[in-house]
PDB file as gemmi writes it, atoms N, CA and C in Angstrom:
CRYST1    1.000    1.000    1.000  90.00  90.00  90.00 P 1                      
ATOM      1  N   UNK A   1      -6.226  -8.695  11.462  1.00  0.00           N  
ATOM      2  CA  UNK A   1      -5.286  -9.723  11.155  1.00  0.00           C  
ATOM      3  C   UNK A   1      -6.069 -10.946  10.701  1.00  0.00           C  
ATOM      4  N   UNK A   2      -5.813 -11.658   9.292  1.00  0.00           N  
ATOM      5  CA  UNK A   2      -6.506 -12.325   9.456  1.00  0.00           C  
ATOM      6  C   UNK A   2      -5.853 -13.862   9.338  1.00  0.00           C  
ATOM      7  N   UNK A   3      -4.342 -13.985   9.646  1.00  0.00           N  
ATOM      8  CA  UNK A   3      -3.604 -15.468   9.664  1.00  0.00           C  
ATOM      9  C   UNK A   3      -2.187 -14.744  10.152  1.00  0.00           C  
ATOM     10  N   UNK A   4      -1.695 -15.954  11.526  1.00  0.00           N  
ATOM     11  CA  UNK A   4      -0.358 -15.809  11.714  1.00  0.00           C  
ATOM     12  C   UNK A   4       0.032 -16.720  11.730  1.00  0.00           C  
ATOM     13  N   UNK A   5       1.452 -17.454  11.576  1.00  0.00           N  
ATOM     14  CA  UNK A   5       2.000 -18.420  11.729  1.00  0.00           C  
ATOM     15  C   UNK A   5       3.454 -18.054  12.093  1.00  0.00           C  
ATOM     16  N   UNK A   6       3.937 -19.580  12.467  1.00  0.00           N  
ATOM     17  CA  UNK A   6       5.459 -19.778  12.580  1.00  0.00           C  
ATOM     18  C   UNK A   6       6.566 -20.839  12.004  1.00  0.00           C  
ATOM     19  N   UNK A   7       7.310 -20.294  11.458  1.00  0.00           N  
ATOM     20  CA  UNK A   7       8.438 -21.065  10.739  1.00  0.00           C  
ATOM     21  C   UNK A   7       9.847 -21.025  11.245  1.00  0.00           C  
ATOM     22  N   UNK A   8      10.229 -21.945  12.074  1.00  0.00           N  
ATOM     23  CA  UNK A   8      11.233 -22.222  12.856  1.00  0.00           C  
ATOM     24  C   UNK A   8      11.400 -20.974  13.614  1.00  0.00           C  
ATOM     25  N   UNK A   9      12.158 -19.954  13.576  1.00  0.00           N  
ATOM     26  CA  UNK A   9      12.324 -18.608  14.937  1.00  0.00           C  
ATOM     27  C   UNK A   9      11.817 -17.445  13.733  1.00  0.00           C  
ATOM     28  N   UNK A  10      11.287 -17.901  12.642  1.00  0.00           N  
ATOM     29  CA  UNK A  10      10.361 -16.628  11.937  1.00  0.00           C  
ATOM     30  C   UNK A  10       8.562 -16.873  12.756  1.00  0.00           C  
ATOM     31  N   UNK A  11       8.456 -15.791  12.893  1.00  0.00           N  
ATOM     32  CA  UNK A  11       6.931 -15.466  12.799  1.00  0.00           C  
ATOM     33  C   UNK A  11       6.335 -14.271  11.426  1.00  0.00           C  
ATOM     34  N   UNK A  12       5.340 -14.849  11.296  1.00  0.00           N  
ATOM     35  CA  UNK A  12       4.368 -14.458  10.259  1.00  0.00           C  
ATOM     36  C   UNK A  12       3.244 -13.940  10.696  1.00  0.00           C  
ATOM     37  N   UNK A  13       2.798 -12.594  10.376  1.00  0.00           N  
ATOM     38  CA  UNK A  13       1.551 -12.012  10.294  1.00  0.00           C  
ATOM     39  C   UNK A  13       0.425 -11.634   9.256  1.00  0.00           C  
ATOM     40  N   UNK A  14      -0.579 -11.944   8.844  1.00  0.00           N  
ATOM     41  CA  UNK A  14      -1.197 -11.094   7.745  1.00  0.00           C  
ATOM     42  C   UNK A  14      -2.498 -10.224   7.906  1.00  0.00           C  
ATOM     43  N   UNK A  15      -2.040  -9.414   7.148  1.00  0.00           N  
ATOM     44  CA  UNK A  15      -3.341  -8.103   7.349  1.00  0.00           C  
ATOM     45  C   UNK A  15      -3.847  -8.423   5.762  1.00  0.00           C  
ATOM     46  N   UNK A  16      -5.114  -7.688   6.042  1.00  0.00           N  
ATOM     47  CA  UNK A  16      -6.318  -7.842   4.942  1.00  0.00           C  
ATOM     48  C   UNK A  16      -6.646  -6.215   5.127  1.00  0.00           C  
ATOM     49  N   UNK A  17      -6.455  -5.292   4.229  1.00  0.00           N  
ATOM     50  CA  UNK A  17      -6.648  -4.204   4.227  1.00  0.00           C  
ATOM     51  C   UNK A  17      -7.561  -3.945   3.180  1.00  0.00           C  
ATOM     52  N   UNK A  18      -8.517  -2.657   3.050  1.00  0.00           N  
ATOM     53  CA  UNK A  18      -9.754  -2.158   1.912  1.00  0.00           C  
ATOM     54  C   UNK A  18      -9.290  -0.986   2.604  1.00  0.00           C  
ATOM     55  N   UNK A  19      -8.872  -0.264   1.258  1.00  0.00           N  
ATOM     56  CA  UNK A  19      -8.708   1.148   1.919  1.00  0.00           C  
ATOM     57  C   UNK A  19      -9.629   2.619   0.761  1.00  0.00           C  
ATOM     58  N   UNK A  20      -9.349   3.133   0.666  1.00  0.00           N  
ATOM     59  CA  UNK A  20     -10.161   4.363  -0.337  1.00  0.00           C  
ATOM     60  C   UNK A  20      -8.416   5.925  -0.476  1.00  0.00           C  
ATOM     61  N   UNK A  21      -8.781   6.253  -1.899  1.00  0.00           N  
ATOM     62  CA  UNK A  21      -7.694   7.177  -1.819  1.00  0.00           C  
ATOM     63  C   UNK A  21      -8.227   7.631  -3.523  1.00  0.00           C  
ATOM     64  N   UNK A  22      -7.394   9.009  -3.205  1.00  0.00           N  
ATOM     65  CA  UNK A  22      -7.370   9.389  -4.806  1.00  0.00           C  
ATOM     66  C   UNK A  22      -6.246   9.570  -5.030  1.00  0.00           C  
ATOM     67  N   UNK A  23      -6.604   8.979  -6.445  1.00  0.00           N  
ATOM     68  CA  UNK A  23      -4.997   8.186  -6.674  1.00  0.00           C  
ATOM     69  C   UNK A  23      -4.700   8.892  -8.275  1.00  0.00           C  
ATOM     70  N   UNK A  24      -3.978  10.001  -8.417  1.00  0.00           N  
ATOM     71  CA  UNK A  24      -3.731  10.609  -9.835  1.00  0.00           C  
ATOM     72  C   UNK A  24      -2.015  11.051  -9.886  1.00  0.00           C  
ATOM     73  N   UNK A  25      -1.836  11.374 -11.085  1.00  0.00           N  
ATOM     74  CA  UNK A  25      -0.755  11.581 -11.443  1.00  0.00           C  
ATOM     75  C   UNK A  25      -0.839  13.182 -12.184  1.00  0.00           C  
ATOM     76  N   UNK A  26       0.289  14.039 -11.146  1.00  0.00           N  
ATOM     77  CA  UNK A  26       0.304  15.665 -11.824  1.00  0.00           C  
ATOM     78  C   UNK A  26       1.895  15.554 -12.169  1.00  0.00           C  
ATOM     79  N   UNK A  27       1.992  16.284 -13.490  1.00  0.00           N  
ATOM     80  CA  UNK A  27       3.235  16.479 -13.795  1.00  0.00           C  
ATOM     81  C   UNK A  27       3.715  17.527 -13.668  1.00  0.00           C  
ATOM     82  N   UNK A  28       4.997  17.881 -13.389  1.00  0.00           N  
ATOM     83  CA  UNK A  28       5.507  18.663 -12.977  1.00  0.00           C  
ATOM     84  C   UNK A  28       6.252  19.517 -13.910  1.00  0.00           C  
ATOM     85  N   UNK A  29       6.549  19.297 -14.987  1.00  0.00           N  
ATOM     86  CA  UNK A  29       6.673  20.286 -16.378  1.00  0.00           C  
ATOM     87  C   UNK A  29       5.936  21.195 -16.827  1.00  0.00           C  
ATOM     88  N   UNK A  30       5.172  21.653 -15.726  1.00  0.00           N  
ATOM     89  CA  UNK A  30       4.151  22.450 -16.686  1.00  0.00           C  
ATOM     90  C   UNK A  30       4.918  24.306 -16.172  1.00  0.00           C  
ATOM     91  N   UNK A  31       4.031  25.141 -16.889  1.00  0.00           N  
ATOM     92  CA  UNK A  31       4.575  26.589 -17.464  1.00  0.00           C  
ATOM     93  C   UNK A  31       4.173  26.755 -15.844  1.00  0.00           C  
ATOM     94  N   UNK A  32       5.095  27.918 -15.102  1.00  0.00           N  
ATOM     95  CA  UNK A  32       5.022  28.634 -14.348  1.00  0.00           C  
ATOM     96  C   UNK A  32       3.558  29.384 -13.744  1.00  0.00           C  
ATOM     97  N   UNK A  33       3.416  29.557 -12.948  1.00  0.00           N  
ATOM     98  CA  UNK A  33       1.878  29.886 -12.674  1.00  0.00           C  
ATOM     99  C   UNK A  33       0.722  29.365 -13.696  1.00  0.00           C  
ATOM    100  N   UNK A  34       0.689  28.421 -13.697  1.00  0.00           N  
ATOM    101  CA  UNK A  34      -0.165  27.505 -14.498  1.00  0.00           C  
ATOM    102  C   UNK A  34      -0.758  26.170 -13.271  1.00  0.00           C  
ATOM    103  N   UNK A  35      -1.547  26.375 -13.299  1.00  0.00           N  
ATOM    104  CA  UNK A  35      -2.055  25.145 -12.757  1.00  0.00           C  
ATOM    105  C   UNK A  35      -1.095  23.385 -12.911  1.00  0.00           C  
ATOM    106  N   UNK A  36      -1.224  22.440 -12.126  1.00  0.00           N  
ATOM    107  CA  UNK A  36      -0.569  21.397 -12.544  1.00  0.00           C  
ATOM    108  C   UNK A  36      -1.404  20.834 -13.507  1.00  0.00           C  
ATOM    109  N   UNK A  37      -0.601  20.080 -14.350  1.00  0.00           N  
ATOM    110  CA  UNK A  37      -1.530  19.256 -15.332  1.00  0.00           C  
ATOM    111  C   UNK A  37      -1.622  18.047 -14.974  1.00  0.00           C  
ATOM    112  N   UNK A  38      -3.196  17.215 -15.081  1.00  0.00           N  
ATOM    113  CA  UNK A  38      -2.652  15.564 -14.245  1.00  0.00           C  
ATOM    114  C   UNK A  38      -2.627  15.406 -15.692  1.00  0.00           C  
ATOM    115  N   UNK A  39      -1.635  14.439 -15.579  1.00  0.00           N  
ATOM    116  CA  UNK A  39      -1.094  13.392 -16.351  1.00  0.00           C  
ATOM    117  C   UNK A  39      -2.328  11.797 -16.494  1.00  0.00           C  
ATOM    118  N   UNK A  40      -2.747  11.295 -15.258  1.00  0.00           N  
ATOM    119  CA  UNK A  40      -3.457  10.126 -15.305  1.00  0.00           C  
ATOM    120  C   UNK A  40      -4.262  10.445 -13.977  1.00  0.00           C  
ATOM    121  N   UNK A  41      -5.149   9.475 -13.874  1.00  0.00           N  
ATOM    122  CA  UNK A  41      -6.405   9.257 -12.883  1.00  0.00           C  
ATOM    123  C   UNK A  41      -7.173  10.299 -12.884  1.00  0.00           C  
ATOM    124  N   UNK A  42      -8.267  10.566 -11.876  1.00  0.00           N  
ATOM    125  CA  UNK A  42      -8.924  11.146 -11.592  1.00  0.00           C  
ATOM    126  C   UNK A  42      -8.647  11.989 -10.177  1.00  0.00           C  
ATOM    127  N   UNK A  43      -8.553  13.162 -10.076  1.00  0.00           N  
ATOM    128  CA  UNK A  43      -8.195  13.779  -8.954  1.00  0.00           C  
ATOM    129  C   UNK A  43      -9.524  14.050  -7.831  1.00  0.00           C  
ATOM    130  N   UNK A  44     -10.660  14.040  -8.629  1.00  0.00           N  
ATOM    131  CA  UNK A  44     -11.820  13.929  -8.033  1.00  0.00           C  
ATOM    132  C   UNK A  44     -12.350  13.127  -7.266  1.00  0.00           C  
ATOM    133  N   UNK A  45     -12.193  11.716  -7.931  1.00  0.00           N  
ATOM    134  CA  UNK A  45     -12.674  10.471  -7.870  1.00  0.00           C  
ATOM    135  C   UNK A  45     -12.233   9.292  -6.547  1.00  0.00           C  
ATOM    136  N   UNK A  46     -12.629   9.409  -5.719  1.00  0.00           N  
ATOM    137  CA  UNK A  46     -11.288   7.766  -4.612  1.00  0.00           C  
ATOM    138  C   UNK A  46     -11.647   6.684  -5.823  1.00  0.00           C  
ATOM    139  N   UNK A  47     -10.350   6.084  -5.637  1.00  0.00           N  
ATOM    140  CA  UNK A  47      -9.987   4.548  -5.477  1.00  0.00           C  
ATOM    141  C   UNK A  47     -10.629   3.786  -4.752  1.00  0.00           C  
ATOM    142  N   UNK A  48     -11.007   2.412  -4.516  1.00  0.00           N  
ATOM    143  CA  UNK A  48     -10.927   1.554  -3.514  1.00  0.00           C  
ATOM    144  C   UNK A  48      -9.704   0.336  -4.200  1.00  0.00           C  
ATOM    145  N   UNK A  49      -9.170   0.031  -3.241  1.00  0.00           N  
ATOM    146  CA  UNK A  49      -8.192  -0.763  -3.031  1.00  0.00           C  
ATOM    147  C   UNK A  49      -8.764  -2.002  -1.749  1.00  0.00           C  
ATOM    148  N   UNK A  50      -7.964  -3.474  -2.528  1.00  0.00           N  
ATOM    149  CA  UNK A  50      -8.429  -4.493  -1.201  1.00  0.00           C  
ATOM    150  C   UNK A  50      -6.803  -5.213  -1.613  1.00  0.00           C  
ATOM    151  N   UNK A  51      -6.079  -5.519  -0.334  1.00  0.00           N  
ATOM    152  CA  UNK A  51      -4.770  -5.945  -0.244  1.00  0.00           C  
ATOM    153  C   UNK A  51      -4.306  -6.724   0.956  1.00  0.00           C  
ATOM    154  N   UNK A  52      -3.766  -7.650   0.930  1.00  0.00           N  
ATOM    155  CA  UNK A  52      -3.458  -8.674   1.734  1.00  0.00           C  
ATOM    156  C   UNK A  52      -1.694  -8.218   2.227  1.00  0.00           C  
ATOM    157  N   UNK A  53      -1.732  -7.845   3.218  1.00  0.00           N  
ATOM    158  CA  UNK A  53       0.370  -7.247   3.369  1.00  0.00           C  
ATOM    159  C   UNK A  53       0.069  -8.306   4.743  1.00  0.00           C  
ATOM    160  N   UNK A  54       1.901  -9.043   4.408  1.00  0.00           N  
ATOM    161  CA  UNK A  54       2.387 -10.061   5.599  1.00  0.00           C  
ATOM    162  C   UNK A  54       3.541  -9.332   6.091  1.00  0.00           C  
ATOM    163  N   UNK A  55       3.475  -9.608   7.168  1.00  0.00           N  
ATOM    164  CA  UNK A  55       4.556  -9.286   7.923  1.00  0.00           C  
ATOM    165  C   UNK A  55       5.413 -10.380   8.444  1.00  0.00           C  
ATOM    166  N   UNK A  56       6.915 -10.125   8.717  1.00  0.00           N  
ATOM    167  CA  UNK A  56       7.855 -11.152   9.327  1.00  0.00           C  
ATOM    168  C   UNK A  56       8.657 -10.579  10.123  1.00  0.00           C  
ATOM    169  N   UNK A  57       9.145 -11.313  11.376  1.00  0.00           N  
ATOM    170  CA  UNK A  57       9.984 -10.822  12.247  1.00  0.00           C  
ATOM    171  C   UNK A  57      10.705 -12.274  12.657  1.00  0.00           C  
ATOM    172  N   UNK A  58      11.757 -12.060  13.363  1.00  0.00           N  
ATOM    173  CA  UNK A  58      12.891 -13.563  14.040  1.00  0.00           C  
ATOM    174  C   UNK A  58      12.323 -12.944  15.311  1.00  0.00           C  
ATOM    175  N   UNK A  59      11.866 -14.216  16.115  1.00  0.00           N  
ATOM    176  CA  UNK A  59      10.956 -14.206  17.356  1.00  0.00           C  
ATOM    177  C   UNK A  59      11.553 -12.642  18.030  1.00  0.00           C  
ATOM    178  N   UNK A  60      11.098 -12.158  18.868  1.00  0.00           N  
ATOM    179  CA  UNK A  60      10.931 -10.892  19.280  1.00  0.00           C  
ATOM    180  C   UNK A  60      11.587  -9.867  18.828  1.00  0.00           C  
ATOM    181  N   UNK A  61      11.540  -9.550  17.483  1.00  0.00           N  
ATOM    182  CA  UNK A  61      12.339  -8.764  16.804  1.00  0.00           C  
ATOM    183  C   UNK A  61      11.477  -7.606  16.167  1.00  0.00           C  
ATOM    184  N   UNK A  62      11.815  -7.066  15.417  1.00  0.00           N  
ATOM    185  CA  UNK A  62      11.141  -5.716  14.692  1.00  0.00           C  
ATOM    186  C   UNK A  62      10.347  -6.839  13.158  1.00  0.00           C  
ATOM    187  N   UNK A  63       9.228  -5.869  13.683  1.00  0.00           N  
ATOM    188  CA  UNK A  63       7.781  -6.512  12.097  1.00  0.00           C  
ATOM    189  C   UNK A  63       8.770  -5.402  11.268  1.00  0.00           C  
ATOM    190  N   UNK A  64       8.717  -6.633   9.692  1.00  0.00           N  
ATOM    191  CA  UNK A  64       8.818  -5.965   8.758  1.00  0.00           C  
ATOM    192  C   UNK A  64       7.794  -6.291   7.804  1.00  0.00           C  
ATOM    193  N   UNK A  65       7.778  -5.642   6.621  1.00  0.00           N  
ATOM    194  CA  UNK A  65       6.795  -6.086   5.346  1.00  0.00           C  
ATOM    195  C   UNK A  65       7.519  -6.797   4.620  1.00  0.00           C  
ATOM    196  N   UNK A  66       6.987  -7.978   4.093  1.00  0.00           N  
ATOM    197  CA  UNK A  66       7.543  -9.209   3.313  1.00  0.00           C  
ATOM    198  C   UNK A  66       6.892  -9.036   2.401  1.00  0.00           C  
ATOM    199  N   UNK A  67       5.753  -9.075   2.094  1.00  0.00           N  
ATOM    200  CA  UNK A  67       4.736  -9.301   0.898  1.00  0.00           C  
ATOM    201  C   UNK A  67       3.680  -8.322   0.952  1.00  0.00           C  
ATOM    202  N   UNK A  68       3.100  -7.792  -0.590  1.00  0.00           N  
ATOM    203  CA  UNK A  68       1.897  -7.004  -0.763  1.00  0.00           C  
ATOM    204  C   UNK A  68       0.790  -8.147  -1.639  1.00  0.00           C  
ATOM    205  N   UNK A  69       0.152  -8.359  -1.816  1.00  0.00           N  
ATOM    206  CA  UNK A  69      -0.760  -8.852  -2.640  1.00  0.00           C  
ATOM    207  C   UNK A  69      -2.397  -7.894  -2.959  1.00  0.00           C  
ATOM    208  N   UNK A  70      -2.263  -8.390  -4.353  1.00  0.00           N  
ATOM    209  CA  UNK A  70      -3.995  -7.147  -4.638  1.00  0.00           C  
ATOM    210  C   UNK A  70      -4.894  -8.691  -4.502  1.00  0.00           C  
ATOM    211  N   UNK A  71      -5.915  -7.931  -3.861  1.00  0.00           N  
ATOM    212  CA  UNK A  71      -7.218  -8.898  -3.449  1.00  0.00           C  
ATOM    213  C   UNK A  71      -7.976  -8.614  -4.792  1.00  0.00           C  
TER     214      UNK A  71                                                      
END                                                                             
């Protein structure tokens, strides 16, 4: 976590996330016993990703996600 705050009976949380993934696109039109075809990315390859997600709740209530941001 790296900032929380409060705004009248809202509370605020924020996470700072770096994560890793492979991130591609297979389409699904392709011929019957045929392999998928990717469409985009690399199926081989991770991603790294760095992202800032806030959270909000009304004082003791259920966290939700408010905001994504790319770092």
């Amino acid at each position: 976590m790296t900032e929380s705050w409060e705004e009248g009976d809202l509370q605020y949380a924020t996470a700072y996330l770096k994560w890793s993934a492979i991130d591609h696109l297979v389409r699904i039109d392709h011929a019957p016993g045929m392999p998928p075809a990717i469409a985009g990315g690399d199926p081989r390859t991770p991603v790294e990703q760095e992202e800032v997600w806030t959270f909000v709740r009304r004082r003791g209530g259920n966290w939700l996600l408010s905001a994504i941001q790319q770092v």
